[in-house]
ChimeraX commands (.cxc) that place a marker at each C-alpha (Angstrom):
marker #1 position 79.49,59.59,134.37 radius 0.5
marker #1 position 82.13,61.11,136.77 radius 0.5
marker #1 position 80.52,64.81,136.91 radius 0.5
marker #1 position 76.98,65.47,137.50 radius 0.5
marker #1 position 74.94,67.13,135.25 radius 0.5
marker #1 position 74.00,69.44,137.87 radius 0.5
marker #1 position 77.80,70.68,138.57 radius 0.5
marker #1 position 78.56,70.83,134.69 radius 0.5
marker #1 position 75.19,73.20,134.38 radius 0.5
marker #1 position 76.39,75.69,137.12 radius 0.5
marker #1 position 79.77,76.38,136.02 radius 0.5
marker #1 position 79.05,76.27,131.78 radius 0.5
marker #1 position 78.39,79.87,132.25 radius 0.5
marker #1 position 80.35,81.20,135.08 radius 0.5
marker #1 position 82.58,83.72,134.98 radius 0.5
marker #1 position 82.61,87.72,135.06 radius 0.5
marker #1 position 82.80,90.29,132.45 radius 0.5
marker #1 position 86.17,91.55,133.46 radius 0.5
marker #1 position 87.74,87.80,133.09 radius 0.5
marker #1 position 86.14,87.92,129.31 radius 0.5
marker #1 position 86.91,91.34,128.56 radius 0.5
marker #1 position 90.56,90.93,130.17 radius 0.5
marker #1 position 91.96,89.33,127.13 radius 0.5
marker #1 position 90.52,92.06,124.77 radius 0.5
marker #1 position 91.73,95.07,126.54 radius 0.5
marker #1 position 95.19,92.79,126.76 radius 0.5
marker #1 position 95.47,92.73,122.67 radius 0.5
marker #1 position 94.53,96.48,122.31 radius 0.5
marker #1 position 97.35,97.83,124.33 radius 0.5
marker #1 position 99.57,95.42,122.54 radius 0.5
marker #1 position 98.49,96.41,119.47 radius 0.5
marker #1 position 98.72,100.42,120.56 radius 0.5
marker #1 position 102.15,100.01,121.51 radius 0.5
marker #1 position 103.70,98.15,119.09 radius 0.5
marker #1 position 101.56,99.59,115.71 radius 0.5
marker #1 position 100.03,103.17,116.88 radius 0.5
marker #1 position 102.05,104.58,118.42 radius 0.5
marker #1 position 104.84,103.75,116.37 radius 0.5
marker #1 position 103.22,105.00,113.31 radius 0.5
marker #1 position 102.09,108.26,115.13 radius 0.5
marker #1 position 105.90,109.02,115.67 radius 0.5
marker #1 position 106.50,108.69,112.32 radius 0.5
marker #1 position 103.90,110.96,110.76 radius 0.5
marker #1 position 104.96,113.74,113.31 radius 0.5
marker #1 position 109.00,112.72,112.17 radius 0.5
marker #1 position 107.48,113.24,108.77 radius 0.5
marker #1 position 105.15,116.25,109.18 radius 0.5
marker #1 position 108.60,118.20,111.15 radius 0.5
marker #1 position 110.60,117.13,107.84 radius 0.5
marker #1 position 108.06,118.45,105.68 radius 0.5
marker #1 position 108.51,122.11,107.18 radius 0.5
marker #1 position 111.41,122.39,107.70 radius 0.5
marker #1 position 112.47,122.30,104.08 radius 0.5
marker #1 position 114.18,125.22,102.78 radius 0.5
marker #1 position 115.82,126.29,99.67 radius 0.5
marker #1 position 119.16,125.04,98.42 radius 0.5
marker #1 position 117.88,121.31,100.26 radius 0.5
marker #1 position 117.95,117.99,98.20 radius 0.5
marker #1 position 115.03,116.34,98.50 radius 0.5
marker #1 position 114.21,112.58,97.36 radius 0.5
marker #1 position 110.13,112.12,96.42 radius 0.5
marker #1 position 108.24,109.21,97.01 radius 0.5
marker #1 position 108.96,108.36,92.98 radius 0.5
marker #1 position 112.30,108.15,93.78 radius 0.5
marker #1 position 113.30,111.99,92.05 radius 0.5
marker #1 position 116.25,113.38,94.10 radius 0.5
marker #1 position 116.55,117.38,93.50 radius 0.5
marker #1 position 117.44,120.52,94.74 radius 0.5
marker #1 position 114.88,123.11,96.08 radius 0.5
marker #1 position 114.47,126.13,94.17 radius 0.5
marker #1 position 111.77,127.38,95.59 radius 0.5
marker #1 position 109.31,126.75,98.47 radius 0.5
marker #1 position 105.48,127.59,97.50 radius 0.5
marker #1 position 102.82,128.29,100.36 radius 0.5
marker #1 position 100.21,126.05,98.68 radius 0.5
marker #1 position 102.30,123.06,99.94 radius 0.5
marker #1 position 104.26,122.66,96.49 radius 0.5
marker #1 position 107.74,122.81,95.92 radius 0.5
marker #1 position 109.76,123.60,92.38 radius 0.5
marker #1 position 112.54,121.31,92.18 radius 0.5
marker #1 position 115.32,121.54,90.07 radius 0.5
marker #1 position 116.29,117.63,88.84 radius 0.5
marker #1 position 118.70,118.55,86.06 radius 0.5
marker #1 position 120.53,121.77,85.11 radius 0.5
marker #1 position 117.30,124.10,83.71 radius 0.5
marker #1 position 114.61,121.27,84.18 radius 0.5
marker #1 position 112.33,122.06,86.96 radius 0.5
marker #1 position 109.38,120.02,88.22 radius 0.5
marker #1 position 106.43,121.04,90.76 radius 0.5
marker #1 position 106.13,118.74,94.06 radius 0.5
marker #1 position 103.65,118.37,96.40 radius 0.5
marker #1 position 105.56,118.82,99.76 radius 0.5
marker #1 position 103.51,115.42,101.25 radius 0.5
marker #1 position 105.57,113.22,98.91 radius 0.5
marker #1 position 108.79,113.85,100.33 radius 0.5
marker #1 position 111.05,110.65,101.82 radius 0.5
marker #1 position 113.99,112.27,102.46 radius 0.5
marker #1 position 115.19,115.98,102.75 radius 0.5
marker #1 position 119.56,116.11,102.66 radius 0.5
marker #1 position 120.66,119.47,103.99 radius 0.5
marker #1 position 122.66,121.37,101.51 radius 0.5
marker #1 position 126.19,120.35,102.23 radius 0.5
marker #1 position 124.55,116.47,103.43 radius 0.5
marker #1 position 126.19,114.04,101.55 radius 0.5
marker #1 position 124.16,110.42,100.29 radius 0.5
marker #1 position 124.55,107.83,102.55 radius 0.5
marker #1 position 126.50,105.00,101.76 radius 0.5
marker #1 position 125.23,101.81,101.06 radius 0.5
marker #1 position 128.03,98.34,102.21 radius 0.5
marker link #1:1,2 radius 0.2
marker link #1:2,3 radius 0.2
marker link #1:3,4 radius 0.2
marker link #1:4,5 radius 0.2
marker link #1:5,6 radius 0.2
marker link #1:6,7 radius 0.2
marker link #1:7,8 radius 0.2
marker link #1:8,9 radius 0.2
marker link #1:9,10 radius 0.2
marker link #1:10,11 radius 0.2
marker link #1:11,12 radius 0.2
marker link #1:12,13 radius 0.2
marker link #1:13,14 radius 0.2
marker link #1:14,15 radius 0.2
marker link #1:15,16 radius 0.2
marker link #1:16,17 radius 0.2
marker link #1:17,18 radius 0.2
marker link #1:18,19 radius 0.2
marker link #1:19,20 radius 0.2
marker link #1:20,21 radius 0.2
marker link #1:21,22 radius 0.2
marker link #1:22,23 radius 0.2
marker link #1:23,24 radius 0.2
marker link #1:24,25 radius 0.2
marker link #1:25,26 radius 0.2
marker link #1:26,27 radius 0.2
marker link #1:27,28 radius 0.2
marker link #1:28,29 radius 0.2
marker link #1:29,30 radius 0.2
marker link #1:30,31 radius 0.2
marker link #1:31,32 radius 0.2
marker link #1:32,33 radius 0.2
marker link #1:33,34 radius 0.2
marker link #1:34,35 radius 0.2
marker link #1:35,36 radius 0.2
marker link #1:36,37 radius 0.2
marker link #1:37,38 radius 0.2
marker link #1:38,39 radius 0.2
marker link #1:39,40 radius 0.2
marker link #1:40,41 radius 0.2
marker link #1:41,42 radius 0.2
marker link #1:42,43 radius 0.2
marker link #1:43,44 radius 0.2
marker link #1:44,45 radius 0.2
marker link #1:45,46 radius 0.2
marker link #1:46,47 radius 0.2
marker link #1:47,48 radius 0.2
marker link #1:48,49 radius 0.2
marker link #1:49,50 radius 0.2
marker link #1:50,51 radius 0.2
marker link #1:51,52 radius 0.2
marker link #1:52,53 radius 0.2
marker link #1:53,54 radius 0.2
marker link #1:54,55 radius 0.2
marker link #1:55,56 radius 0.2
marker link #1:56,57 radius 0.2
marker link #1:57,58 radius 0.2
marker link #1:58,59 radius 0.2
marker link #1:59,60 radius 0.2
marker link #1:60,61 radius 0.2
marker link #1:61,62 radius 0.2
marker link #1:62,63 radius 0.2
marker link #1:63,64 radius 0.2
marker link #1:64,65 radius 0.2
marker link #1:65,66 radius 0.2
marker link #1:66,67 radius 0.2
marker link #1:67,68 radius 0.2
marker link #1:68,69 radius 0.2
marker link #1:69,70 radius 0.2
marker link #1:70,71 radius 0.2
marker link #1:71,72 radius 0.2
marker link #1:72,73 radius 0.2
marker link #1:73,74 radius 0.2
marker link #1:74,75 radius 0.2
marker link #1:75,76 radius 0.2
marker link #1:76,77 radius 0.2
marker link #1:77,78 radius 0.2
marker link #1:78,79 radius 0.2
marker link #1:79,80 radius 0.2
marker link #1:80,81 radius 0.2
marker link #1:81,82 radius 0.2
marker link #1:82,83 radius 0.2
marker link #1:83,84 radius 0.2
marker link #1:84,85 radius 0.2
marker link #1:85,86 radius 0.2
marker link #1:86,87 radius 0.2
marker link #1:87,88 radius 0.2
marker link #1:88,89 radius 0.2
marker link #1:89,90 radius 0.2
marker link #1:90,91 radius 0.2
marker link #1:91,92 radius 0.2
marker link #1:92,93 radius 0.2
marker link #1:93,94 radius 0.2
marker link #1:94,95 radius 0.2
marker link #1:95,96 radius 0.2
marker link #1:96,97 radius 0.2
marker link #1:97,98 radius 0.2
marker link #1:98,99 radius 0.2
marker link #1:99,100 radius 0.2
marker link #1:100,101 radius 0.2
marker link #1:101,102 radius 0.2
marker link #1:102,103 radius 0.2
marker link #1:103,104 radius 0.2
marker link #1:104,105 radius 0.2
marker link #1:105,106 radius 0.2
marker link #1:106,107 radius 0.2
marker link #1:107,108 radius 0.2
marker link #1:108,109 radius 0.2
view
């Protein structure tokens, strides 16, 4: 009625391929900035922790153990003492937290 057929045929499928992939590039830099690279920091933060455990640390495991290092294996295992004579093996990758040896626990408010 108030558009031709022939205008609404020209401009149905106008447009170029940066205008449709403009949106799409748009959401994966969003997405790289605000999930990626994020995460990426945090498995190096990890990865740093992770080595630089020595003996005489507390450590906290992913099971929620806290204990002191008695020993630092090179097959990525650590022997942890829990209680006074009761030592457990750890794989180094489930570590949350490592406490240097004089590091007190954090309070909670």
């Amino acid at each position: 009625m108030f558009i031709s057929p022939a205008f609404a045929q020209t401009t149905a499928g106008a447009g170029s391929f940066i205008e449709a992939a403009a949106p799409l590039v748009l959401v994966f830099g969003i997405l790289y900035f605000f999930l990626i690279r994020p995460q990426q920091k945090r498995v190096k933060e990890h990865q740093a922790m992770i080595t630089a455990v020595r003996r005489g640390d507390t450590v906290v495991t992913a099971g929620g153990i806290v204990g002191k290092v008695t020993k630092v294996q090179e097959d990525g295992e650590l022997l942890i003492e829990i209680a006074d004579g009761v030592r457990v093996r750890v794989i180094t990758s489930t570590l949350t937290a490592v406490r240097a040896k004089g590091e007190p626990a954090a309070e909670t408010k």
